[in-house]
C-alpha positions in Angstrom: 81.0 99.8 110.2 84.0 99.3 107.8 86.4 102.2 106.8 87.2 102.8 103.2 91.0 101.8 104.4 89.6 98.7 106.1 88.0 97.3 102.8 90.9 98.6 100.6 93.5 97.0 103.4 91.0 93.3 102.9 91.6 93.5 99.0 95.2 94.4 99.2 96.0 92.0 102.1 94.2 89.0 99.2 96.8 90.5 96.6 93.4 91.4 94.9 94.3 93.9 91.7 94.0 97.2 92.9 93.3 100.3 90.8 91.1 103.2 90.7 88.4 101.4 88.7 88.4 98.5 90.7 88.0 100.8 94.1 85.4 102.5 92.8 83.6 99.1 91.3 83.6 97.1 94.3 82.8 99.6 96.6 86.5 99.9 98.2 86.4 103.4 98.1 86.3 106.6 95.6 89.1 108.3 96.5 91.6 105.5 96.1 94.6 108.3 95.8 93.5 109.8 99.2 93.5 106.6 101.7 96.6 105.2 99.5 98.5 108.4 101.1 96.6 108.3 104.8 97.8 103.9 104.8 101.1 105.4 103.8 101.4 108.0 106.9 100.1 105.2 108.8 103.2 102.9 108.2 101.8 100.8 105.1 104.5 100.0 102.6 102.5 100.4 99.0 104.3 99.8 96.2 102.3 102.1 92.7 103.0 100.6 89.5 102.0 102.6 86.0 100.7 100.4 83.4 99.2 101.1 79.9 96.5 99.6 78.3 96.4 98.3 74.6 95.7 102.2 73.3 98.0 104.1 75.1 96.3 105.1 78.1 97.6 104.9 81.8 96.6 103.7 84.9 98.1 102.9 88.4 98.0 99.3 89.9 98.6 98.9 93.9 100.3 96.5 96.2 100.6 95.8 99.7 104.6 95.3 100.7 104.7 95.5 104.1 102.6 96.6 107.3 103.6 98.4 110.0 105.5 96.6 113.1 102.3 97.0 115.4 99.6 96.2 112.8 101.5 92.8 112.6 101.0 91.5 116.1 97.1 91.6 115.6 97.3 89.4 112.6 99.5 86.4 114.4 
C-alpha cells in the first residue's frame, strides 16, 4: 500500500503542479502542510512558492529541488 508521501513524492518527482487543492483532488493526500514538513525532516529539498490568483487570494505551489544522498542510489 502507498504512503501519502509516496504518491506526493510520484507527483513531485513528474514536476506535476503541486498545491493543496491538487493534493486533496487526486488523492495525494489531505494534509499536504503535514508530509511537506515530515519529506523535509527526511532530507527532501522543497522549495514553497506563494502565488495569487486573479482576485487576490493566496495559495502555495510545491517543488521537488533535491533528494536526499541515500534516496538517490535507489533511483540509478
Amino acid at each position: 500500500m502507498r504512503t501519502n508521501e509516496d504518491r506526493l513524492l510520484t507527483a513531485l518527482r513528474k514536476r506535476m503542479r503541486v498545491t493543496r487543492k491538487t493534493a486533496i483532488e487526486n488523492g495525494w493526500c489531505e494534509n499536504l502542510t503535514a508530509t511537506i514538513s515530515d519529506l523535509r525532516r527526511k532530507g527532501f529539498d522543497i522549495h514553497t512558492k506563494t502565488n495569487y490568483t486573479e482576485d487576490g487570494k493566496s495559495y502555495t505551489r510545491y517543488s521537488l529541488v533535491s533528494e536526499p544522498l541515500e534516496n538517490l542510489s535507489n533511483v540509478i
